[in-house]
C-alpha positions as CSV (number, residue, x, y, z in Angstrom):
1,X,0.0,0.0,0.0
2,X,1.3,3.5,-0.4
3,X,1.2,6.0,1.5
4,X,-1.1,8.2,1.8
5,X,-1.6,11.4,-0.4
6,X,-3.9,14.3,0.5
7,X,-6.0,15.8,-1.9
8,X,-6.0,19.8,-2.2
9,X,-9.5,22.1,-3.6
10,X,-11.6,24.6,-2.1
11,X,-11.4,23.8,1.9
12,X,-14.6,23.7,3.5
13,X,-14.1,24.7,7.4
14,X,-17.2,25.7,8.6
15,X,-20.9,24.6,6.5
16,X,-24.2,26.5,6.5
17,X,-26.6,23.8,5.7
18,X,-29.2,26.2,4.1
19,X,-26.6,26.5,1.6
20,X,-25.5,23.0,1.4
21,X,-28.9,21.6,1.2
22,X,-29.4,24.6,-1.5
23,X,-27.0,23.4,-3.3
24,X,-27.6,19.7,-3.1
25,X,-31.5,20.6,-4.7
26,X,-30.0,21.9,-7.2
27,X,-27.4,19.5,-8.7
28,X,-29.4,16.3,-7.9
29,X,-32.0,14.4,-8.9
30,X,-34.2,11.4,-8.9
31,X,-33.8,9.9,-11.9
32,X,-32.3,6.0,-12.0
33,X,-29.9,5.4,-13.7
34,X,-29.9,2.3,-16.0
35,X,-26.4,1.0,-14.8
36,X,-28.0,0.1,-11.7
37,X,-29.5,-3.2,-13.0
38,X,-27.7,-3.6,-16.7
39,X,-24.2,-5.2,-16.2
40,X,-23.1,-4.3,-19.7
41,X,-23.2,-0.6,-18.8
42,X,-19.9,0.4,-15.8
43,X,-20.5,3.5,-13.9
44,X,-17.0,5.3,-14.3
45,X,-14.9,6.8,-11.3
46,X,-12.3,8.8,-12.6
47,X,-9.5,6.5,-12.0
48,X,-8.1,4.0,-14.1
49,X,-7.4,1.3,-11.9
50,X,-10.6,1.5,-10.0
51,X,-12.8,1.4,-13.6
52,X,-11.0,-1.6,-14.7
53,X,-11.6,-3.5,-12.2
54,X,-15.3,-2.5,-12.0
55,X,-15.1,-3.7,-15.6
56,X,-13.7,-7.3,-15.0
57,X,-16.0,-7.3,-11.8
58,X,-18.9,-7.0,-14.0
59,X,-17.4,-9.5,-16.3
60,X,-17.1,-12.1,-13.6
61,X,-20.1,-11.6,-11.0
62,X,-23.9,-10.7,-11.0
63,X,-25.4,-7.3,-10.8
64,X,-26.2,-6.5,-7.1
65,X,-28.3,-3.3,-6.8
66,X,-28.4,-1.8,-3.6
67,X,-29.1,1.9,-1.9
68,X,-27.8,3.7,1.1
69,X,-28.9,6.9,2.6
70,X,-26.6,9.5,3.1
71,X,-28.6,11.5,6.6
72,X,-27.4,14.4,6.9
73,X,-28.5,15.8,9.7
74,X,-29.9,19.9,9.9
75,X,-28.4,20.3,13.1
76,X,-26.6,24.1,13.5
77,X,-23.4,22.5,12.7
78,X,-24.7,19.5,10.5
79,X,-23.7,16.3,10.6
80,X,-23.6,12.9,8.8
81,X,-25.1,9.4,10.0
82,X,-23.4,6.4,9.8
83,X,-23.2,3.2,11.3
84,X,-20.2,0.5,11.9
85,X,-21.0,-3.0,10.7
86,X,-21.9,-5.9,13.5
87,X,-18.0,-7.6,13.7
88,X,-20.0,-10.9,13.6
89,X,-20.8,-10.5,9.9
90,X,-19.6,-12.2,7.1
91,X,-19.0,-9.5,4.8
92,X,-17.1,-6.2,5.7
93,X,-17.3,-6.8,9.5
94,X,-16.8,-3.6,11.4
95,X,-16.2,-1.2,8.9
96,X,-17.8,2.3,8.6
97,X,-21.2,2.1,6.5
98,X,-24.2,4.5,5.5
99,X,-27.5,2.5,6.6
100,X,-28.5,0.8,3.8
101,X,-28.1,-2.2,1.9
102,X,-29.9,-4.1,-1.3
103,X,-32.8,-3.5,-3.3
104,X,-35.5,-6.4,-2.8
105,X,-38.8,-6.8,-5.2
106,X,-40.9,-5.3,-2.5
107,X,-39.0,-2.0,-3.0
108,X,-40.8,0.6,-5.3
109,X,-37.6,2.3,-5.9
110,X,-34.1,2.7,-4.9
111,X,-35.3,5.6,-2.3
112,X,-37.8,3.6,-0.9
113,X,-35.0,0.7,-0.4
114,X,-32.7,3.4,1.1
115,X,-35.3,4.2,3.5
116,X,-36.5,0.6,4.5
117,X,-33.1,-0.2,5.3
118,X,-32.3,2.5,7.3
119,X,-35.4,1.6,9.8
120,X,-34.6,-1.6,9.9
121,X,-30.9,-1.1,10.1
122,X,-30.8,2.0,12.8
123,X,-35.1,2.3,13.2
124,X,-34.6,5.9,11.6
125,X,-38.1,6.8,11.4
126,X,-38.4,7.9,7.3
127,X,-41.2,10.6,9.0
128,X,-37.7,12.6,10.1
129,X,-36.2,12.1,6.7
130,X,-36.7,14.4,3.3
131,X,-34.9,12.8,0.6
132,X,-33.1,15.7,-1.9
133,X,-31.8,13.4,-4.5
134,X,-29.5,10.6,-5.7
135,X,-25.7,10.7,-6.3
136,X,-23.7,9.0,-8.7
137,X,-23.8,4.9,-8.8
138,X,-20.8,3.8,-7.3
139,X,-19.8,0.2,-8.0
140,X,-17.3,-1.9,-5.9
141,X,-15.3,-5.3,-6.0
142,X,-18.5,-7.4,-4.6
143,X,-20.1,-6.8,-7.6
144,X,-22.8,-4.4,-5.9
145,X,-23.8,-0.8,-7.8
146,X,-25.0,1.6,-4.8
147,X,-27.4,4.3,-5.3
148,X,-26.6,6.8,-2.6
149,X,-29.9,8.9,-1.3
150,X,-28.7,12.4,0.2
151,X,-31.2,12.9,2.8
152,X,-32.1,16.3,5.0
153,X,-32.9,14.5,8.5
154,X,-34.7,16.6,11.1
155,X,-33.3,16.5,14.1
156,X,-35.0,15.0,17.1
157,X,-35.0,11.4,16.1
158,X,-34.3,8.2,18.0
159,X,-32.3,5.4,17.2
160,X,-33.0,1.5,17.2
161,X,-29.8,-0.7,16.7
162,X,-30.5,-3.7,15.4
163,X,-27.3,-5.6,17.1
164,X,-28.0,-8.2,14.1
165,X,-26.9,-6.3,11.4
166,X,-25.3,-3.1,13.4
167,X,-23.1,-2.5,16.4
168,X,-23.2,1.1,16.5
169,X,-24.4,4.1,15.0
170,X,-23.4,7.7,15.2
171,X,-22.6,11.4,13.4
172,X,-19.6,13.5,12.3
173,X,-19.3,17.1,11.5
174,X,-20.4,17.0,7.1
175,X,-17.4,20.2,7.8
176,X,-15.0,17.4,8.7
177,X,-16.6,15.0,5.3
178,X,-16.2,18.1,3.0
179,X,-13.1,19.6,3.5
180,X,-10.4,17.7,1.4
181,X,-7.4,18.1,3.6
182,X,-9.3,15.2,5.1
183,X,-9.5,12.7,2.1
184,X,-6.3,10.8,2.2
185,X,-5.8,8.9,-1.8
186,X,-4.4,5.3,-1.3
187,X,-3.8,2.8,-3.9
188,X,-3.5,-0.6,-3.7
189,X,-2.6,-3.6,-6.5
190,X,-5.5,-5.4,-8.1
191,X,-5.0,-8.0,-10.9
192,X,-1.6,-6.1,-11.8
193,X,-3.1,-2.2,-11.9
194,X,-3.0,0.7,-9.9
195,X,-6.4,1.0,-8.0
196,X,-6.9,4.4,-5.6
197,X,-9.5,4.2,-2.4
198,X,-10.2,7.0,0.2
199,X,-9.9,7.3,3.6
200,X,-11.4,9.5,6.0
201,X,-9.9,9.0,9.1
202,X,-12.1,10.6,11.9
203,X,-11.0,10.2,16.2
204,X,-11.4,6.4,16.4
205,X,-13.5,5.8,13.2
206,X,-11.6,4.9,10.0
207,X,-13.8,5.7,7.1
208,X,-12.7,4.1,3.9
209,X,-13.7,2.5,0.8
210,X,-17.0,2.7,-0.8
211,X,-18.3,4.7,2.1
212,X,-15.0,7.4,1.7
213,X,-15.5,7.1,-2.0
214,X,-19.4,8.0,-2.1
215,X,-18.4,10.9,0.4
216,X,-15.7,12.0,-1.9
217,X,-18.5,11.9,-4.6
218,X,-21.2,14.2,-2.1
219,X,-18.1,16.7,-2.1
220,X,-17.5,16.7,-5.6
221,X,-20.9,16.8,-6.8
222,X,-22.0,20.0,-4.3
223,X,-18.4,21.8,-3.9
224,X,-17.0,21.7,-7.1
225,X,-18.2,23.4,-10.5
């Protein structure tokens, strides 16, 4: 692994959320889009590595749409939800996650997944939630294509762990998420190639991988032209 590399752009110290939620209503959307279900179409990230392996992924496992919800939450200094995975699981055990998790047939839409699973996941009651829009898919090396929801989440609510699925949940500053002197760039080997991940090391919590990358994404999308 290398080391790590920050990234440099506009800092982002302290965040009004009226113009952060402004500004999320107006560059996102709810329209699907089709690579979420068609495994001849990639969703592209920007780095080399990391799109070729999404495309030999594709080549080599099923389609596995799912949705998370990205909460952020309209306190005076917002913040963002997020959960760590149960360490009993099989799959990504302990790590930093947005609530969330696959689309099943009962689901009328990706939002409505997003939604299910965060009351099931955290018991987020979707009454305290007003979804704004969906960001880019983002793919990953289990084969799943996430559908992030962005999410305004009124303050007030209260939380139901579901010790099954989740060991803990709880929030850090969106200042801390959106100011890139805090994404580290890492790269690591896969199939011969150059991949690059995020990490977004915060007190105790080290946020990486998909969930770093979808946050780098929310940054992107909102901060940058």
């Amino acid at each position: 692994m290398n080391e790590p590399v920050l990234e440099t752009g506009p800092g982002v110290v302290g965040i009004d959320s009226e113009e952060f939620f402004g500004r999320a209503r107006q560059r996102l959307g709810f329209d699907v889009p089709p690579a979420l279900t068609d495994p001849t179409l990639v969703p592209a990230s920007g780095d080399a590595g990391t799109d070729r392996m999404w495309q030999i992924i594709a080549q080599e496992r099923p389609v596995r749409p799912a949705a998370v919800l990205i909460a952020v939450v309209d306190h005076a200094e917002p913040t963002v939800l997020l959960t760590m995975r149960a360490a009993h699981l099989t799959d990504h055990a302990g790590q930093i996650a947005f609530p969330g998790g696959k689309i099943d047939a009962i689901d009328a839409s990706p939002r409505d997944a997003a939604l299910r699973e965060a009351w099931e996941e955290i018991g987020l009651d979707r009454g305290y939630v007003d979804p704004i829009g969906y960001l880019d898919l983002y793919a990953t090396g289990y084969g799943f294509r996430i559908l992030p929801l962005v999410a305004r989440v009124r303050p007030g609510f209260e939380l139901r762990v579901n010790k099954a699925e989740v060991d803990d949940a709880f929030e850090v500053p969106l200042s801390f998420l959106m100011n890139p002197a805090n994404h580290q760039l890492h790269s690591k080997e896969f199939r011969g190639a150059e991949r690059s991940y995020y990490a977004m090391p915060f007190a105790e919590r080290y946020i990486w991988g998909a969930t770093a990358g979808i946050l780098r994404v929310l940054y992107e999308r909102v901060y940058l032209p």
